[in-house]
C-alpha positions as CSV (number, residue, x, y, z in Angstrom):
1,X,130.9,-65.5,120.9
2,X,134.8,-65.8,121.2
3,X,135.0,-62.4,119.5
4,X,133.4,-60.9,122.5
5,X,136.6,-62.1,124.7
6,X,140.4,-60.9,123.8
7,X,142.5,-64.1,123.4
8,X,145.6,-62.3,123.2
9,X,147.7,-60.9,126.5
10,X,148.4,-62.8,129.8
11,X,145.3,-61.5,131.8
12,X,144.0,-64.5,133.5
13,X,140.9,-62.0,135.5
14,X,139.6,-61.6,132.2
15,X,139.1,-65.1,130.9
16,X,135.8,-66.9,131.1
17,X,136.1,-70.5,133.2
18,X,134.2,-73.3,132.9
19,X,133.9,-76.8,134.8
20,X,132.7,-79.8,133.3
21,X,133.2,-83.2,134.0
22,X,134.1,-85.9,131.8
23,X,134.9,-89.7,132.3
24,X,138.5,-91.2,131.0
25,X,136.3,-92.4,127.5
26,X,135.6,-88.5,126.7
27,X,139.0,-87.4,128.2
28,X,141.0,-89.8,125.6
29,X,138.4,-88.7,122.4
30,X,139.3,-84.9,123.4
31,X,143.2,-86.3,123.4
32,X,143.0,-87.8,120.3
33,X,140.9,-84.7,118.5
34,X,143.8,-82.8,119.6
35,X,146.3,-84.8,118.4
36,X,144.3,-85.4,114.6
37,X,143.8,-81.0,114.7
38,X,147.7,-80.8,116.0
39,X,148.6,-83.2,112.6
40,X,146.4,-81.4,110.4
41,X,147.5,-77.7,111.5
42,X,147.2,-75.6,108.8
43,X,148.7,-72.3,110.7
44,X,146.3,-69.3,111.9
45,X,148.4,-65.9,110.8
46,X,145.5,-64.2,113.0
47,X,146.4,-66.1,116.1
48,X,150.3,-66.9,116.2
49,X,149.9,-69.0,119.4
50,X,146.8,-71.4,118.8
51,X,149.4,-73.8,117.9
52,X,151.1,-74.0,121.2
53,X,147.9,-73.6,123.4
54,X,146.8,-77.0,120.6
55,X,149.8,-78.4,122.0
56,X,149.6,-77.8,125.9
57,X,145.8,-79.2,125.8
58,X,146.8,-82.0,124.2
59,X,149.5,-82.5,126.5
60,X,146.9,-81.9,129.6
61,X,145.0,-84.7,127.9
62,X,147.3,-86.6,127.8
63,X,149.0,-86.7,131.3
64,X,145.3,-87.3,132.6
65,X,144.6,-90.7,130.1
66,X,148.1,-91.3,132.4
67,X,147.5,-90.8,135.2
68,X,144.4,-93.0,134.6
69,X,146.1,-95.9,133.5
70,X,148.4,-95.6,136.3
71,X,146.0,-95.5,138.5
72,X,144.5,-99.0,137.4
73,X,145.8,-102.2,138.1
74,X,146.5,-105.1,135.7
75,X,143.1,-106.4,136.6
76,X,140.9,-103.4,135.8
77,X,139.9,-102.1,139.2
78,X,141.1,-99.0,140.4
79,X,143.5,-99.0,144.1
């Protein structure tokens, strides 16, 4: 299915979306997939930036499993 869609340029119009949602327990399993992929990188000679896209998902993940926390008090309950 990917092969259908060109991963390579900058031309967002041509991109497929998709929405989905996800509570903080899936968000921080995608996180740490990332992160155990990102470790395990063996290189793609095919696709010289997978490694960075890895990288700025993970980072996405990331800041959200933040901003989650933050958003928690010491007790548990959101404010």
């Amino acid at each position: 299915m990917m092969d259908e869609y060109s991963l390579e340029g900058n031309n967002e119009e041509d991109i497929p979306y998709i929405q989905m949602e996800l509570d903080i327990r899936d968000v921080y399993q995608i996180y740490q997939s990332l992160s155990f992929h990102l470790d395990r990188w063996p290189g793609n000679e095919t696709d010289p930036y997978e490694q960075e896209r890895i990288k700025q998902m993970r980072d996405f993940f990331y800041r959200m499993v933040l901003e989650f926390k933050f958003s928690v008090d010491s007790s548990g309950e959101r404010e």
